[in-house]
Steps between C-alpha positions, in 0.01 A plus 500: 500500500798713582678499142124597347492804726813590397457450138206735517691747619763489255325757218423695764858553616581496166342836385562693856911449486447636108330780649783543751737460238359744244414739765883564618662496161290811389609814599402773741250623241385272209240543223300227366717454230790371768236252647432388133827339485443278741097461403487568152099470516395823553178433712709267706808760561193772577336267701832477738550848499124536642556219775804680622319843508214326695775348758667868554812368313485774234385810424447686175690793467385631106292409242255248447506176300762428266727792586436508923820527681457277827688515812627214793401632863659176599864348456383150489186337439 
């Protein structure tokens, strides 16, 4: 029962350390288009960007869309 529990958790995992990951390697302030290297789907990379916002990991500094600058109020997710 143990190594199903664990296997279930696996995507899970998964996705939150890419978070993590992408998360440090951008910059101070980012733009969608630096998320988009790491998601290339658009609605997926905005979709991030949103989640973060929600969490208080970000803030937008300019703009809106394709050209909003963002900002990291925290060091490390």
């Amino acid at each position: 029962a143990l190594a199903d529990e664990s296997a279930g958790l696996t995507p899970q995992v998964k996705v939150r350390s890419t978070t993590v990951d992408l998360y440090n390697s951008l910059g101070d302030k980012f733009s969608l288009a630096d998320v988009q290297k790491y998601i290339p789907n658009y609605f997926a990379a905005n979709t991030r960007i949103r989640r973060w916002k929600k969490e208080g990991a970000i803030e937008q500094l300019k703009g809106k869309g394709r050209s909003a600058v963002y900002k990291k109020l925290k060091k490390v997710l």
